[in-house]
PDB file of N, CA, C and O in Angstrom:
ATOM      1  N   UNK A   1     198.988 -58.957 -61.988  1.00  0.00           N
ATOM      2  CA  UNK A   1     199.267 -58.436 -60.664  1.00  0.00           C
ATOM      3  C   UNK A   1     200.460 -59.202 -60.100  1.00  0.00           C
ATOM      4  O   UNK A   1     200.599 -60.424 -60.058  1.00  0.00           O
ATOM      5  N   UNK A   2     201.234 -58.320 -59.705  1.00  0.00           N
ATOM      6  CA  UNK A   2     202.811 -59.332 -59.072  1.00  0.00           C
ATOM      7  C   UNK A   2     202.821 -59.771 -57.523  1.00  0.00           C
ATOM      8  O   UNK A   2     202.202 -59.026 -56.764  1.00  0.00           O
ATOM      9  N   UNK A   3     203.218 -60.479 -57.178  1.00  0.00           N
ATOM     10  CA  UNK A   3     202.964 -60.733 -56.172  1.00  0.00           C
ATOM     11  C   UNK A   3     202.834 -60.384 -54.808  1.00  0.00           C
ATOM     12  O   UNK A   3     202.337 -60.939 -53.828  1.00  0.00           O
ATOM     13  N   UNK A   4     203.717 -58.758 -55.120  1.00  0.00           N
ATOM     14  CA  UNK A   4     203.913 -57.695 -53.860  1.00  0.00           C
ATOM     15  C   UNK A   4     202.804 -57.567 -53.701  1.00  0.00           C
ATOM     16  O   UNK A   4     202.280 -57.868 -52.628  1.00  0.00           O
ATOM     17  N   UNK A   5     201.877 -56.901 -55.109  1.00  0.00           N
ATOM     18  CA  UNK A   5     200.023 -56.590 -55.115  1.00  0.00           C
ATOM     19  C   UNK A   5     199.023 -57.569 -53.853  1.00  0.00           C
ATOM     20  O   UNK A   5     198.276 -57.568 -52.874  1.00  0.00           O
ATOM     21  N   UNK A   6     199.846 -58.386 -54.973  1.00  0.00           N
ATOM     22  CA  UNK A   6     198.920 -59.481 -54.279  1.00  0.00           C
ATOM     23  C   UNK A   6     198.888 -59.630 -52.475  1.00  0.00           C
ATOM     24  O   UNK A   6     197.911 -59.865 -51.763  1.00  0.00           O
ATOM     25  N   UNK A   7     200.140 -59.429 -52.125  1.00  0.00           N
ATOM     26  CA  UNK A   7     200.903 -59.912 -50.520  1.00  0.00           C
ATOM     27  C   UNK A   7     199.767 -58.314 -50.063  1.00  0.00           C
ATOM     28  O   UNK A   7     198.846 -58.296 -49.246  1.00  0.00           O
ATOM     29  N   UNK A   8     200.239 -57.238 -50.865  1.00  0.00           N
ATOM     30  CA  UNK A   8     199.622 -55.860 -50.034  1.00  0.00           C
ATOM     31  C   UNK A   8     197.589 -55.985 -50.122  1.00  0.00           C
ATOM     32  O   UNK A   8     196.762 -55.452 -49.382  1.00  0.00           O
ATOM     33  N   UNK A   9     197.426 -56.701 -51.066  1.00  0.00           N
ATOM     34  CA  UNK A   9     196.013 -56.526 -50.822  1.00  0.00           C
ATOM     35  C   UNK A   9     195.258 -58.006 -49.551  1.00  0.00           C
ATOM     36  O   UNK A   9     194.138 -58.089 -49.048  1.00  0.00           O
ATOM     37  N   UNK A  10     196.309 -58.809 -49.447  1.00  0.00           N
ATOM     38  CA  UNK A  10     195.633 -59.493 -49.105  1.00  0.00           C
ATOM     39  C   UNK A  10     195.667 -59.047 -47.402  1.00  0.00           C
ATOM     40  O   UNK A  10     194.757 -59.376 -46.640  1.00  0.00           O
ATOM     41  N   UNK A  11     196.843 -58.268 -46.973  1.00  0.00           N
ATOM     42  CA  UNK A  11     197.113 -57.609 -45.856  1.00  0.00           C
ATOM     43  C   UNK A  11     196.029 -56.794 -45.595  1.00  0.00           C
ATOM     44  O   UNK A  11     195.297 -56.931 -44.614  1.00  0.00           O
ATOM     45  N   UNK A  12     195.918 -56.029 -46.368  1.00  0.00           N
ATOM     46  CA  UNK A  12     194.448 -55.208 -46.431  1.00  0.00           C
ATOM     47  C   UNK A  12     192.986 -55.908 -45.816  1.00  0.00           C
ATOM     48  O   UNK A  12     192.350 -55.628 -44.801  1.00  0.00           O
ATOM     49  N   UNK A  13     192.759 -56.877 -46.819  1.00  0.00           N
ATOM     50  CA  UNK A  13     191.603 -57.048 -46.390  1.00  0.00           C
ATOM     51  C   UNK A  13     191.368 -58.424 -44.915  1.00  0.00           C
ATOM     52  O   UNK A  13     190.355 -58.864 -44.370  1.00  0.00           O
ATOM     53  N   UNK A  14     192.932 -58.726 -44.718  1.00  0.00           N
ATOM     54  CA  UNK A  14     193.614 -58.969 -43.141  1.00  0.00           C
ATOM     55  C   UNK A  14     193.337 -58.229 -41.991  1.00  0.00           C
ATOM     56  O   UNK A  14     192.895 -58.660 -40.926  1.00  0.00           O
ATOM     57  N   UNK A  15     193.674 -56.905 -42.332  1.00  0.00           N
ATOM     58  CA  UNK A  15     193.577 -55.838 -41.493  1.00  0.00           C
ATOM     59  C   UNK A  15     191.951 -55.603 -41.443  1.00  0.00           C
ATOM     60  O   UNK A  15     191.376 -55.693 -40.359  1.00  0.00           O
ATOM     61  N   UNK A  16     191.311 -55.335 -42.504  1.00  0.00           N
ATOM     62  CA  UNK A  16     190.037 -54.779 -42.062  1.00  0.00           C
ATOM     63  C   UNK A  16     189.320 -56.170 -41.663  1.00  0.00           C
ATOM     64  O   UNK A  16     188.437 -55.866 -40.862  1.00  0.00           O
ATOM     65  N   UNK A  17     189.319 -57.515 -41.869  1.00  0.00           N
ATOM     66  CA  UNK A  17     188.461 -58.547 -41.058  1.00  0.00           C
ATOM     67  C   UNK A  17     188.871 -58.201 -39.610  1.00  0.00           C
ATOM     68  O   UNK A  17     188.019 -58.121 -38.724  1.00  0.00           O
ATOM     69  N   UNK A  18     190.203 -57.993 -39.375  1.00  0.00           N
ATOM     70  CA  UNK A  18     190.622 -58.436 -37.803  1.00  0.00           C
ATOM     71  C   UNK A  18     190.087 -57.311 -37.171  1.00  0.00           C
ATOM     72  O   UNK A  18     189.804 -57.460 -35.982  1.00  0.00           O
ATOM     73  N   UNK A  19     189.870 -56.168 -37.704  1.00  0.00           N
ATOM     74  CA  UNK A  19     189.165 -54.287 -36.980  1.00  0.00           C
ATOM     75  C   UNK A  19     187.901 -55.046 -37.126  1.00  0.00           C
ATOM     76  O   UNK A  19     187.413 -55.032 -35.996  1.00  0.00           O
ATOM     77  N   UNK A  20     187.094 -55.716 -37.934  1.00  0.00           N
ATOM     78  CA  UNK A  20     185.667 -55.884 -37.697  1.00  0.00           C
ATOM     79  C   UNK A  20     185.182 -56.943 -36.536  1.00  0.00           C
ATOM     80  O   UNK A  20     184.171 -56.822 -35.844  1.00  0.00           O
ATOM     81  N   UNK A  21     186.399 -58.293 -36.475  1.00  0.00           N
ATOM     82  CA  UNK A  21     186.116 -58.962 -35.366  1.00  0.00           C
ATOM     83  C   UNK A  21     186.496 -58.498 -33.853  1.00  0.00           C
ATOM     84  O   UNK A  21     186.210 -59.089 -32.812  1.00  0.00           O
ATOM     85  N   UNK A  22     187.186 -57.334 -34.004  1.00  0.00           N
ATOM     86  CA  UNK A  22     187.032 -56.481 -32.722  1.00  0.00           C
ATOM     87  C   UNK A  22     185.932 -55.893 -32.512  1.00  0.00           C
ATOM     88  O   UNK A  22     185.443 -55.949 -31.384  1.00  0.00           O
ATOM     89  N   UNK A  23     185.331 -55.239 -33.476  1.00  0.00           N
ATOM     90  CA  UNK A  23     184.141 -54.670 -33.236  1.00  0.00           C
ATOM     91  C   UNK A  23     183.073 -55.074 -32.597  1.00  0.00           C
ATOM     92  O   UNK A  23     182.453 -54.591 -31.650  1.00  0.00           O
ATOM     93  N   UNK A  24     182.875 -56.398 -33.484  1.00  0.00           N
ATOM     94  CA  UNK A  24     181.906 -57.621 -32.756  1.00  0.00           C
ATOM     95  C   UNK A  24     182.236 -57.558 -31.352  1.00  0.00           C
ATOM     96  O   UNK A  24     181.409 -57.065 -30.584  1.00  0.00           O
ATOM     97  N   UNK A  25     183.531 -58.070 -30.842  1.00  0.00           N
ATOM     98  CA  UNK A  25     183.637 -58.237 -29.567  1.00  0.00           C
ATOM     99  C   UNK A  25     183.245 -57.544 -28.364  1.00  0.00           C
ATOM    100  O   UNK A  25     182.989 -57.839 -27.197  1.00  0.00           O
ATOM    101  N   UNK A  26     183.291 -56.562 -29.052  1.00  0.00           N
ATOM    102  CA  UNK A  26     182.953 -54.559 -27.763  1.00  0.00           C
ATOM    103  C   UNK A  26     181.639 -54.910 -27.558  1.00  0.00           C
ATOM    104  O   UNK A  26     180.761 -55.146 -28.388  1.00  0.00           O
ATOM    105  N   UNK A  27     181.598 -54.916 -26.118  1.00  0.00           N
ATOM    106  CA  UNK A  27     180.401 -54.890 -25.457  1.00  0.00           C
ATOM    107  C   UNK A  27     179.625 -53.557 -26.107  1.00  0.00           C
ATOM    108  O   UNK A  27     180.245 -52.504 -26.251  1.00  0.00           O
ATOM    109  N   UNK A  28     178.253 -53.684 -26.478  1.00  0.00           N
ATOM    110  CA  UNK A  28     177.270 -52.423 -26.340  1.00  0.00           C
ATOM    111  C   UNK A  28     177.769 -52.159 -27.984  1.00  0.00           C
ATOM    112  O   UNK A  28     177.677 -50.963 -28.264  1.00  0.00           O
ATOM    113  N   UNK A  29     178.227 -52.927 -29.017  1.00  0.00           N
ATOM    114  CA  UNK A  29     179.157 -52.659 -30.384  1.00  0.00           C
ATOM    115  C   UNK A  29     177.383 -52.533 -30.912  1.00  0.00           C
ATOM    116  O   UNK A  29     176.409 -53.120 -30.439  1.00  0.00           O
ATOM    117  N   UNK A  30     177.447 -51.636 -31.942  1.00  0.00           N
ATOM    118  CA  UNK A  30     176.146 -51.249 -32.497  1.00  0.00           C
ATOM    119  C   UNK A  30     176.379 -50.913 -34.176  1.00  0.00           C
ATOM    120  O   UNK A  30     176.080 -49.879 -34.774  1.00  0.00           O
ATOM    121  N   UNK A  31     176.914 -51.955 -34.623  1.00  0.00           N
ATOM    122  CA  UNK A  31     177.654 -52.470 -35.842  1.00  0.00           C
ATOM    123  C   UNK A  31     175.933 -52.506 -36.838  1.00  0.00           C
ATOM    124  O   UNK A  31     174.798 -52.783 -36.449  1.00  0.00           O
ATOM    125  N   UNK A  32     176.400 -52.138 -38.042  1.00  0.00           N
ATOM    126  CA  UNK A  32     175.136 -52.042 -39.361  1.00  0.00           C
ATOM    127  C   UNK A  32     175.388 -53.255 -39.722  1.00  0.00           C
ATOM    128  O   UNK A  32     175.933 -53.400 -40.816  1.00  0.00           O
ATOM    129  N   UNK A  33     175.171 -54.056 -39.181  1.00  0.00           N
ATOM    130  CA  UNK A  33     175.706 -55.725 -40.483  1.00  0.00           C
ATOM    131  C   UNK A  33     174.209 -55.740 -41.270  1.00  0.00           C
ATOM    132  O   UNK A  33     173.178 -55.482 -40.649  1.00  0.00           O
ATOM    133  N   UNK A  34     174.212 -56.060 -42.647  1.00  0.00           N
ATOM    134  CA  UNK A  34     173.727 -56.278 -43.800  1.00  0.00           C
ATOM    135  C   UNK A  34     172.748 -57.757 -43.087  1.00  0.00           C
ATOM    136  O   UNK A  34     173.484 -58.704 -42.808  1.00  0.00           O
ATOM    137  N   UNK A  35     171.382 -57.962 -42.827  1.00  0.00           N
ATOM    138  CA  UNK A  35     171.444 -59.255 -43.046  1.00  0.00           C
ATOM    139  C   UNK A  35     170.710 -60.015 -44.161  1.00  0.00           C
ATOM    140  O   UNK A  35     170.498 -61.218 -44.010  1.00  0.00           O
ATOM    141  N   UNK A  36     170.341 -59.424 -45.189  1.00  0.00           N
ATOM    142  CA  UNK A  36     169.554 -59.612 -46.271  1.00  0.00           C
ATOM    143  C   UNK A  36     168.154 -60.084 -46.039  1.00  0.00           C
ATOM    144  O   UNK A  36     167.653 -60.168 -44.918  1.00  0.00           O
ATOM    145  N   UNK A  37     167.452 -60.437 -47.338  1.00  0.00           N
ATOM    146  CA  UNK A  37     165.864 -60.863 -46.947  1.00  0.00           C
ATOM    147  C   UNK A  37     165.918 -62.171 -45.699  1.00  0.00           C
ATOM    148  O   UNK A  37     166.762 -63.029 -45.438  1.00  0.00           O
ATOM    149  N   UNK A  38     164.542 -61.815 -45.101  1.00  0.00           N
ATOM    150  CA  UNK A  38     164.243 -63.187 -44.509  1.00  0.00           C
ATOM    151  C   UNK A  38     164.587 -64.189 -44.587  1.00  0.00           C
ATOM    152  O   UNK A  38     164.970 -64.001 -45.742  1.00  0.00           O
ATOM    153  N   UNK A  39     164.960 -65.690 -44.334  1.00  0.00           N
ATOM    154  CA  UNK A  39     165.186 -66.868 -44.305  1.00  0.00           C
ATOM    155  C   UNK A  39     163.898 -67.728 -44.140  1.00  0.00           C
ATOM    156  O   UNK A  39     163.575 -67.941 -42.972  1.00  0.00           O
ATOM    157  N   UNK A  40     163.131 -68.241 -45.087  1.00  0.00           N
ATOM    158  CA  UNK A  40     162.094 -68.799 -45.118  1.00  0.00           C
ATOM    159  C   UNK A  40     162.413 -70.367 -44.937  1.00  0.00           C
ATOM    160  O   UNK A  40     163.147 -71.074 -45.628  1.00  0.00           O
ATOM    161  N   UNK A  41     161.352 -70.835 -43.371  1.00  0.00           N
ATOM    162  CA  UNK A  41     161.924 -72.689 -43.101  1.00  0.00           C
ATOM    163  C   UNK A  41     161.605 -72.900 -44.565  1.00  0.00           C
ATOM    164  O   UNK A  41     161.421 -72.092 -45.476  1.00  0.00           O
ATOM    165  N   UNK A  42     161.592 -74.225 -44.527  1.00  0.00           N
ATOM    166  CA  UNK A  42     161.632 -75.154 -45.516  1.00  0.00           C
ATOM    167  C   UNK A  42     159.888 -75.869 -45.468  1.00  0.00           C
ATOM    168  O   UNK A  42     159.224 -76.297 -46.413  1.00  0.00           O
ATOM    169  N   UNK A  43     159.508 -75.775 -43.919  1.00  0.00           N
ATOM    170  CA  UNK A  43     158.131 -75.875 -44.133  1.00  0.00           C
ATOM    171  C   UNK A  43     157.275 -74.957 -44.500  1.00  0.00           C
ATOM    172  O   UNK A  43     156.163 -75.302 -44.900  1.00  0.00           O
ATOM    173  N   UNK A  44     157.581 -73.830 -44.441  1.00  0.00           N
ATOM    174  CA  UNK A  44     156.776 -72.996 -44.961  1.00  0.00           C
ATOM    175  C   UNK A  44     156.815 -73.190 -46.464  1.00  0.00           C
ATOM    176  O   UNK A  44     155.702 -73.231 -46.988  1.00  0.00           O
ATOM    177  N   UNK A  45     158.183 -73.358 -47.517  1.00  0.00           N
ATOM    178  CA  UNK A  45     158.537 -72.964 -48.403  1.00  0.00           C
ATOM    179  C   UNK A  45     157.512 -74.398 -48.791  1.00  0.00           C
ATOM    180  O   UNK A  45     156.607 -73.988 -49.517  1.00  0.00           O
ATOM    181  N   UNK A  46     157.384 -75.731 -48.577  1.00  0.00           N
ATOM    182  CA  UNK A  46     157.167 -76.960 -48.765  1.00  0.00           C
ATOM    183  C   UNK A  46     155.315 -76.800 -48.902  1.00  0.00           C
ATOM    184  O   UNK A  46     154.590 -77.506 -49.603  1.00  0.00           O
ATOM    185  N   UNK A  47     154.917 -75.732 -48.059  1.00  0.00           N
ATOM    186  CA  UNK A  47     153.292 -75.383 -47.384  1.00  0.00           C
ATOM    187  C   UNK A  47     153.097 -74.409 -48.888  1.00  0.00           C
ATOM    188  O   UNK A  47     152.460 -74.829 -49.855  1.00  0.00           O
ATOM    189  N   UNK A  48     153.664 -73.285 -48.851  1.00  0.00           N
ATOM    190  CA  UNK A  48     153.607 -72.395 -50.405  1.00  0.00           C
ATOM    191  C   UNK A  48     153.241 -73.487 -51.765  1.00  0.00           C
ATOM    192  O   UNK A  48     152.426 -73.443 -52.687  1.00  0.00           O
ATOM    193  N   UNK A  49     154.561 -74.694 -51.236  1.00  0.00           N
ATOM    194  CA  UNK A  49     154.374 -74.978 -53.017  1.00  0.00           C
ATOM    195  C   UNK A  49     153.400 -75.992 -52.961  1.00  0.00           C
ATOM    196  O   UNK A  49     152.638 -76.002 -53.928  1.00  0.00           O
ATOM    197  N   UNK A  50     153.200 -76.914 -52.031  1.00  0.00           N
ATOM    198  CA  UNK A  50     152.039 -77.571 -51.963  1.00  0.00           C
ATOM    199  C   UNK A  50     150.358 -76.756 -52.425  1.00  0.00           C
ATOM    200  O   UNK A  50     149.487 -77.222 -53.159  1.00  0.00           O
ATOM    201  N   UNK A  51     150.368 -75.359 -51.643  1.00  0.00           N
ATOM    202  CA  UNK A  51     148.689 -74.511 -52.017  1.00  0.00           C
ATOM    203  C   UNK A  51     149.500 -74.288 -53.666  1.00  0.00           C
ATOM    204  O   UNK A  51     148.645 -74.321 -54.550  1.00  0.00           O
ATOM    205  N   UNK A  52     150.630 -74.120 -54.096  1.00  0.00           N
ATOM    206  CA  UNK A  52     150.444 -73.737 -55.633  1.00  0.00           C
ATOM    207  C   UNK A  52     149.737 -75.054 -56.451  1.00  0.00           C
ATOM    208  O   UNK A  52     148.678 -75.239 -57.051  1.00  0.00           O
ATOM    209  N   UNK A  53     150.808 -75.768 -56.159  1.00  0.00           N
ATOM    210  CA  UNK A  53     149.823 -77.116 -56.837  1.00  0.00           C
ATOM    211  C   UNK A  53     148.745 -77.260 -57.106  1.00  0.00           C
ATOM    212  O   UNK A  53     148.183 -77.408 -58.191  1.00  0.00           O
ATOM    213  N   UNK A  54     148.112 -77.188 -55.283  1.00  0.00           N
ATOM    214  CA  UNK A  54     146.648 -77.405 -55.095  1.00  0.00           C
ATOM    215  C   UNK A  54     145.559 -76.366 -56.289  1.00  0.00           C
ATOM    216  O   UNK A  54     144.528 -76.632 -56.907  1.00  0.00           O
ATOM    217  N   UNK A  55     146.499 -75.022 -56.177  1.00  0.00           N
ATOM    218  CA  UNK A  55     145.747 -74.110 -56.849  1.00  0.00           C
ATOM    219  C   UNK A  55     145.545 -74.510 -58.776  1.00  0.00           C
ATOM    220  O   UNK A  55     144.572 -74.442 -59.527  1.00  0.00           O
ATOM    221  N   UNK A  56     146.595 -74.808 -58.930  1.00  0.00           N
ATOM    222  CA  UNK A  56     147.240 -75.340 -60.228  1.00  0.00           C
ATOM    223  C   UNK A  56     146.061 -76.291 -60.766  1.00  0.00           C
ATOM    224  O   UNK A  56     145.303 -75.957 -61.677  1.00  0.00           O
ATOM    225  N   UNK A  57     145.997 -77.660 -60.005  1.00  0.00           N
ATOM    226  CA  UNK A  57     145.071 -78.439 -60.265  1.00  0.00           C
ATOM    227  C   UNK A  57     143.609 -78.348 -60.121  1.00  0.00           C
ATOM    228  O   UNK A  57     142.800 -79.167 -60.558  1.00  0.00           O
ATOM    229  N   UNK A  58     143.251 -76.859 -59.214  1.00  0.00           N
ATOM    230  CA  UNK A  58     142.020 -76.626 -58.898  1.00  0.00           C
ATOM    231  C   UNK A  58     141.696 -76.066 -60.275  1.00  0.00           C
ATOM    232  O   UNK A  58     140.678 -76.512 -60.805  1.00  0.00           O
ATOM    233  N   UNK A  59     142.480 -75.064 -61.002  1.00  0.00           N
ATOM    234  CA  UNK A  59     142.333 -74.397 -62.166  1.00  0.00           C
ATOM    235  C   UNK A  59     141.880 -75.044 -63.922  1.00  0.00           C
ATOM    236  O   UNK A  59     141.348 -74.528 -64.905  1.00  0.00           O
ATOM    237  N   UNK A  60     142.523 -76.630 -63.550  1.00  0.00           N
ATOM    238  CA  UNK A  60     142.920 -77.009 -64.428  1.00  0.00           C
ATOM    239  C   UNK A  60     141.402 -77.849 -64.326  1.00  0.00           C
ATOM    240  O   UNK A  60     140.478 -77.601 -65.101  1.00  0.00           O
ATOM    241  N   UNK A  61     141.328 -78.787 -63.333  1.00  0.00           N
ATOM    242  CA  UNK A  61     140.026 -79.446 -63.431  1.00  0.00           C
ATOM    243  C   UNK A  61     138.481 -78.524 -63.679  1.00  0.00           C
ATOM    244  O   UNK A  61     137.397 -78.986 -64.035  1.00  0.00           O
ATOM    245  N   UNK A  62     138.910 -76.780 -63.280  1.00  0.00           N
ATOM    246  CA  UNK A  62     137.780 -76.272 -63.477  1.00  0.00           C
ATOM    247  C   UNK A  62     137.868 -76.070 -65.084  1.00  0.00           C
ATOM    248  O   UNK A  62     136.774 -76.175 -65.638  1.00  0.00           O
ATOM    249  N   UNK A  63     138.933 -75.808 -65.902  1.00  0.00           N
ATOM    250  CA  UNK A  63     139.326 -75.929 -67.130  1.00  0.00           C
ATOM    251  C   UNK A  63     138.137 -77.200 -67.656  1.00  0.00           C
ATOM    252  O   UNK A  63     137.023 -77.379 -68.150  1.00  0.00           O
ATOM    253  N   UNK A  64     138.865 -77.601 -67.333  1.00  0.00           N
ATOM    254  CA  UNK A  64     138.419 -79.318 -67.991  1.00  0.00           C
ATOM    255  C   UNK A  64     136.626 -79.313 -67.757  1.00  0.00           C
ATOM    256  O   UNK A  64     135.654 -79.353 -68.511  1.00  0.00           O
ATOM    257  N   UNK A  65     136.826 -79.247 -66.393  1.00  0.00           N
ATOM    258  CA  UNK A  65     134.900 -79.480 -66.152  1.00  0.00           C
ATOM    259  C   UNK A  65     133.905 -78.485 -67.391  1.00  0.00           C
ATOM    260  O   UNK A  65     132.861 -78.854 -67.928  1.00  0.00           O
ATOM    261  N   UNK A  66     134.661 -77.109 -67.600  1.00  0.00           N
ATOM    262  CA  UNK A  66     133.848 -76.357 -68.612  1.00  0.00           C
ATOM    263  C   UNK A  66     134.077 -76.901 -70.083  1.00  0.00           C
ATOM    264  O   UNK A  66     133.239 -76.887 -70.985  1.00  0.00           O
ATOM    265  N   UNK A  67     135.181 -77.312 -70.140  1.00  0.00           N
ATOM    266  CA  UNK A  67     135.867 -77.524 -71.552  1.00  0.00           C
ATOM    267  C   UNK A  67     134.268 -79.151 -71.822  1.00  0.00           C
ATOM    268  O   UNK A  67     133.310 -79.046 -72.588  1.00  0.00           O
ATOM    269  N   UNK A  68     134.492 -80.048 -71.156  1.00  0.00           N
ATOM    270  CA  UNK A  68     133.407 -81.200 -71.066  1.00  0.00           C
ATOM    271  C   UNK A  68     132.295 -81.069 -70.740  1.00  0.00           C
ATOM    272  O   UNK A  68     131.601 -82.085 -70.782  1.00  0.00           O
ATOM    273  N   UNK A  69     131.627 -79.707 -70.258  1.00  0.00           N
ATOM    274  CA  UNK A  69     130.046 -79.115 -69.805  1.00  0.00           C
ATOM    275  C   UNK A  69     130.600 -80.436 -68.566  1.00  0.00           C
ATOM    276  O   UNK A  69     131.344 -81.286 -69.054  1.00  0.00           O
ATOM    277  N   UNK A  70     130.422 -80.518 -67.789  1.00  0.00           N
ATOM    278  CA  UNK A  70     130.493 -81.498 -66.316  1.00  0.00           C
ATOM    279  C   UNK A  70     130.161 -80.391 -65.390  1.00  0.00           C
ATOM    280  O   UNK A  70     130.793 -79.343 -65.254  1.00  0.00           O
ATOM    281  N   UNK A  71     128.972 -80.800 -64.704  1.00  0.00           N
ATOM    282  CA  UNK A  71     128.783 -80.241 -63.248  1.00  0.00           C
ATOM    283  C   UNK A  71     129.748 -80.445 -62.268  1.00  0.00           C
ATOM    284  O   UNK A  71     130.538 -81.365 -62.058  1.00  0.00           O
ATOM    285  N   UNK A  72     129.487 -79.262 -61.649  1.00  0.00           N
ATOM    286  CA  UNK A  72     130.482 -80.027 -60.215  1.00  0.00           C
ATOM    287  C   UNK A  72     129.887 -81.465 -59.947  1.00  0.00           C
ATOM    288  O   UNK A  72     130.388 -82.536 -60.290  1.00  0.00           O
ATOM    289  N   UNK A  73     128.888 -81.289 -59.363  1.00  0.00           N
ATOM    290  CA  UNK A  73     128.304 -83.072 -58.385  1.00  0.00           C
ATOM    291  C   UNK A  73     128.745 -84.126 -59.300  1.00  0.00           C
ATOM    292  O   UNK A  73     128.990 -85.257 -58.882  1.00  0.00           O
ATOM    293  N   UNK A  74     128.876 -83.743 -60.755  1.00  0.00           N
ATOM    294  CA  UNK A  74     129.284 -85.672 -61.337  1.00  0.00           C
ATOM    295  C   UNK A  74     130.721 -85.027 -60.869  1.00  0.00           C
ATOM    296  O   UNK A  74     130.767 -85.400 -59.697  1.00  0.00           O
ATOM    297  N   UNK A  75     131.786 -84.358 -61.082  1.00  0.00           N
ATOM    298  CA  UNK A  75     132.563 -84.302 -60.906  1.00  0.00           C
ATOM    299  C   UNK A  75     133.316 -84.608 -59.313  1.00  0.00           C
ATOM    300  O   UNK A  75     134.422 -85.131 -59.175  1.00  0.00           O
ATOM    301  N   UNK A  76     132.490 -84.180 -58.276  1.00  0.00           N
ATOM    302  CA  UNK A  76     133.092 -84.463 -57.413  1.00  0.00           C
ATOM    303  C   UNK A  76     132.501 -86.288 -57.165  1.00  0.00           C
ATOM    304  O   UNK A  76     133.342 -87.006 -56.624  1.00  0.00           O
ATOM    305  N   UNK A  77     131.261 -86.904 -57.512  1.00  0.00           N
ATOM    306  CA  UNK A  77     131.384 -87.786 -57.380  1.00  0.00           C
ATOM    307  C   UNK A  77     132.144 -88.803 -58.298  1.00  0.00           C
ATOM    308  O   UNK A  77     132.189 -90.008 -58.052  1.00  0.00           O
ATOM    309  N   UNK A  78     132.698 -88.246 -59.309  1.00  0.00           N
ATOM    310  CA  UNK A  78     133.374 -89.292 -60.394  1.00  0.00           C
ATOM    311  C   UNK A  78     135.074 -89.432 -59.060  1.00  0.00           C
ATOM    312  O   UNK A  78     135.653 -90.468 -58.735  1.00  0.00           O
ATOM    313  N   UNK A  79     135.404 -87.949 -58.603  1.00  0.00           N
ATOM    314  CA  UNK A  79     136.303 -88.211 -57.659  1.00  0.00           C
ATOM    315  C   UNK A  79     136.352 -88.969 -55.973  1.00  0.00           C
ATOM    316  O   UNK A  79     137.277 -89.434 -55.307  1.00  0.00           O
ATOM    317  N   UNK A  80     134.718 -88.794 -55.701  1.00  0.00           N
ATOM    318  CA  UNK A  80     134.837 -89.435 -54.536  1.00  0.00           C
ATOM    319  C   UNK A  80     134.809 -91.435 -55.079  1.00  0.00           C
ATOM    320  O   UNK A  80     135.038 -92.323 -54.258  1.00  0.00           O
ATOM    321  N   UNK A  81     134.580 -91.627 -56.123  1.00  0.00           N
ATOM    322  CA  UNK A  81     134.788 -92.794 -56.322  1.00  0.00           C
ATOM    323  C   UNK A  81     135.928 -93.302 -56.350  1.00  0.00           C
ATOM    324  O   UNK A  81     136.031 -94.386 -55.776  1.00  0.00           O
ATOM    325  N   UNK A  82     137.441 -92.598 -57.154  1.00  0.00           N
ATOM    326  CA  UNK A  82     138.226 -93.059 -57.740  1.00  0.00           C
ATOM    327  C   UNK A  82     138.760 -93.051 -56.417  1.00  0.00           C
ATOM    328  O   UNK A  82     139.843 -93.628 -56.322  1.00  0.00           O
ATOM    329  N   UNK A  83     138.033 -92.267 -54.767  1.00  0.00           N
ATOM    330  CA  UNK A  83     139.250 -92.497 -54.437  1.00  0.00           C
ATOM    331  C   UNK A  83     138.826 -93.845 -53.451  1.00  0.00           C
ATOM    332  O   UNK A  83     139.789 -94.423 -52.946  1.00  0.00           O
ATOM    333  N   UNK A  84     137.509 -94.366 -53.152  1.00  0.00           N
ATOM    334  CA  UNK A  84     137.133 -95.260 -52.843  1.00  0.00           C
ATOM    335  C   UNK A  84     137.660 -96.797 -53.247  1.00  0.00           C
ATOM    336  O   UNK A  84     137.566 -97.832 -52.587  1.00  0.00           O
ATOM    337  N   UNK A  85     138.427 -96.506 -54.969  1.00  0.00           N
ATOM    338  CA  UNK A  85     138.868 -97.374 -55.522  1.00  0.00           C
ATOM    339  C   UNK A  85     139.853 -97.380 -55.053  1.00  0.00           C
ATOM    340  O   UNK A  85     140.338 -98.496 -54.868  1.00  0.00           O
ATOM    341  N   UNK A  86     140.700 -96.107 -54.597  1.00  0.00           N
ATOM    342  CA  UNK A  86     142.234 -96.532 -54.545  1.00  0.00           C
ATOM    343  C   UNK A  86     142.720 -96.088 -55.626  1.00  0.00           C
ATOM    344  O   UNK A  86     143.710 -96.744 -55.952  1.00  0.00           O
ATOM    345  N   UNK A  87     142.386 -94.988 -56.572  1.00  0.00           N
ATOM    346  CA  UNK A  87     143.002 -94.218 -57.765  1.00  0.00           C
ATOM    347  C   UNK A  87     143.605 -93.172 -57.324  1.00  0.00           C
ATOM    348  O   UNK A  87     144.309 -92.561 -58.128  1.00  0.00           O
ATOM    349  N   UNK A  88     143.529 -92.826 -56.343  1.00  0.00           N
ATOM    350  CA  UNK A  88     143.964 -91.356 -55.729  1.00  0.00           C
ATOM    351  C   UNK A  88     143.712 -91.505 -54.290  1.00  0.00           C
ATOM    352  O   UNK A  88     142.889 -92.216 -53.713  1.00  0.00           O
ATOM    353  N   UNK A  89     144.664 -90.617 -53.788  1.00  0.00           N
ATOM    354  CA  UNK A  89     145.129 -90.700 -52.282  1.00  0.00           C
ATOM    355  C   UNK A  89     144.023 -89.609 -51.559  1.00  0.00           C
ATOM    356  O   UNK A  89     144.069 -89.396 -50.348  1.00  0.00           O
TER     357      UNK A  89
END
C-alpha cells in the first residue's frame, strides 16, 4: 500500500471518529453503541472460584471417604481435630 492509500484511509477513518464524537455530543443522541457481555467485579469472579474449589474438594473427599469405606462422623471428626491442631485453617 503506498502511502497516498495509506494518508486516504487514515482520513477516512478521521472523518468517521470525528461524525461519531459529534453524535455523542447531541443532546437526546440515541446512538446503538455495542457494549458487549456484562463486566463481572472481581469479587464476584473471586466468590465463583472460591464455591468451585469448595465444590472440587467437597467431591474429592467424598471420592476418598468411599474409595476408604470412612463414615462421615470419623471423617468430619478426623477434620475437626486437624483443625484444633492447627493443620488447617
Amino acid at each position: 500500500m503506498d502511502e497516498r492509500e495509506k494518508l486516504r484511509k487514515f482520513r477516512e477513518l478521521d472523518d468517521a471518529f470525528a461524525q461519531a464524537l459529534r453524535e455523542l455530543e447531541k443532546p437526546n443522541s440515541r446512538l446503538n453503541i455495542p457494549t458487549g457481555p456484562p463486566v463481572r467485579s472481581l469479587a464476584e469472579r473471586e466468590a465463583e472460584e472460591q464455591q468451585q474449589r469448595e465444590q472440587a474438594f467437597r467431591q474429592r473427599l467424598e471420592s476418598l471417604m468411599k474409595e476408604y469405606a470412612q463414615p462421615t462422623e470419623s471423617v468430619a471428626h478426623l477434620l475437626r481435630t486437624m483443625r484444633s491442631l492447627g493443620h488447617i485453617a
